[in-house]
C-alpha positions, 0 to 999 in steps of 0.5 A: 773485148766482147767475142761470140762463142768460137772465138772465145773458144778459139782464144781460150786454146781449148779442145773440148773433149769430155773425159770417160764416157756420158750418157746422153742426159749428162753430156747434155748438162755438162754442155749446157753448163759449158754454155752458161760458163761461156756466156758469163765469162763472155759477159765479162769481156775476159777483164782479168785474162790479157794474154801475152801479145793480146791487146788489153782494154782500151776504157775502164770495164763497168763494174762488177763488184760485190758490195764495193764501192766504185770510187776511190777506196781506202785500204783496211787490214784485212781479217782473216779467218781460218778455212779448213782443210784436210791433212796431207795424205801423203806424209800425215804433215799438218793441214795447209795453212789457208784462211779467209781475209777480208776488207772492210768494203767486203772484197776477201780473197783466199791466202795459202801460207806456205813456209818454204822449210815445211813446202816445197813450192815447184812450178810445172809445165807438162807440155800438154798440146791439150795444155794444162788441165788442174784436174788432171795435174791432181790425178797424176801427182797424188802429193800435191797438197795446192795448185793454181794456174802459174800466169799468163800465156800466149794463144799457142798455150805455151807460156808468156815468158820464162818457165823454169822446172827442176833447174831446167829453162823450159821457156825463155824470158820475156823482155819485149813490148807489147799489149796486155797485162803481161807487158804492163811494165814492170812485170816480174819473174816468181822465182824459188832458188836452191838456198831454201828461199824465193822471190819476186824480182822484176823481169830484166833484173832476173838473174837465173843463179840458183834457180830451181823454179821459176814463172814470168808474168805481169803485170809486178803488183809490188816491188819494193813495197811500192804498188805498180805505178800504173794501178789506181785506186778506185779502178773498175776494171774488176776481176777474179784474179790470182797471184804469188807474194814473197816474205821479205826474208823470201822463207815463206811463199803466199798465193792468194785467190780473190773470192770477189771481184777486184782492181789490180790496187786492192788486190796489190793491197792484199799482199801488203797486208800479209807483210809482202814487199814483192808480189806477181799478178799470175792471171785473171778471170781464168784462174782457179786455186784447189787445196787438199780436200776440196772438189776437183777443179773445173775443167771449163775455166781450163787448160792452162799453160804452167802450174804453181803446186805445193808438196810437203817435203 
């Protein structure tokens, strides 16, 4: 899907507005650097970001790839390297554990490791109408130690399907039909529960009992071990993609980032390599992942629906 300038705008749901006041050289340079976001993002024919009811690509994307190989590729555990981060401000807990894994054909990705007995991992929807902005989010819960959009949401900037805060459904489940990654069946519900634990589960299985927080979109890129029956090796339709794994004893949640641009298989395969028999693609091309101690997120690549956040308990 190629789309001009307003109707990218338009599909992005976003307002532009720039916060505090500019002066007129740096207004220009913020615009002109919307404008070269817009257009790469253009360019890319929003390949990972299918929202809910959108319809997805009827043909393999060309691909864009950093030293990959487009034919079937093999899966190589990856390495991983540690990346910094600085201590939490607010309890003087220990950095966040955030490395560097990378395959063989040059493919990394960012992992944030996050043990449920030292994290609490929450899923938030502010309800914004200007929707959910990173930066923003930051600013208003000094805590928050990592955030990353929570997945896939429809064009009115509510979310795809169930959203669950604090124990309250803030959004309903999503059991239909329809176009797009979300509905590439199965989808699946990440999902932190009151005894400590999380887990992915596929979306009609999903029982709310239990449930504190909770996020639904699709496509499910592992359950029970077995990749998505619908991913194939040596796909070209790259992406920048985010996504959420479970431990299999669910005591320790992994949110993963690709730096590079990846198939919805290899990125599944990220997952299995970190030992996750369950895992949930959150979104694409859109997607931003910030740790303690970084910059700020762009506000381009926003606003958001849901956020996945970690606050040391």
């Amino acid at each position: 899907m190629v789309v001009g300038l307003p109707t990218f705008l338009r599909l992005r749901g976003r307002s532009l507005s720039f916060r505090g006041a500019y002066p007129r050289g740096v207004l220009a340079a913020r615009t002109l650097t919307l404008a070269a976001v817009v257009a790469a993002s253009t360019a890319l024919a929003l390949a990972g970001c299918s929202r809910a009811g959108e319809t997805a690509p009827t043909s393999p994307e060309p691909p864009v790839t950093s030293g990959a190989t487009p034919a079937a590729e093999p899966s190589a555990t990856p390495a991983a390297t540690p990346e910094a981060t600085a201590p939490s401000a607010a309890t003087g807990a220990s950095a966040l554990d955030v490395a560097r894994v990378t395959d063989d054909q040059g493919r990394s990705s960012t992992v944030v490791t996050l043990p449920l007995d030292t994290w609490e991992v929450r899923v938030d929807w502010p309800q914004d109408p200007r929707g959910t902005d990173l930066g923003e989010y930051i600013e208003a819960h000094p805590g928050v130690a990592m955030v990353t959009n929570a997945g896939i949401f429809s064009e009115d900037g509510s979310p795809g399907g169930l959203l669950v805060s604090d124990g309250e459904e803030l959004h309903p489940l999503n059991l239909a039909d329809g176009w797009g990654n979300f509905h590439l069946k199965p989808n699946a519900v990440f999902a932190v529960l009151d005894d400590g634990t999380a887990q992915v589960v596929e979306s009609s299985t999903y029982s709310g009992d239990g449930v504190l927080f909770a996020t639904q979109s699709g496509p499910a890129l592992l359950l029970d071990g077995q990749v998505h029956p619908q991913f194939r090796e040596g796909s070209e339709n790259v992406a920048i993609r985010n996504g959420v794994g479970v431990s299999p004893d669910g005591r320790t949640v992994y949110i993963v980032m690709s730096r590079t641009f990846v198939n919805l298989w290899d990125f599944a395969e990220v997952f299995r390599e970190l030992g996750c028999e369950d895992a949930l693609y959150l979104d694409g091309q859109i997607s931003q992942l910030w740790v303690e101690g970084r910059p700020e997120p762009s506000p381009y690549l926003g606003p958001y629906s849901g956020v996945v956040a970690a606050f040391p308990r």
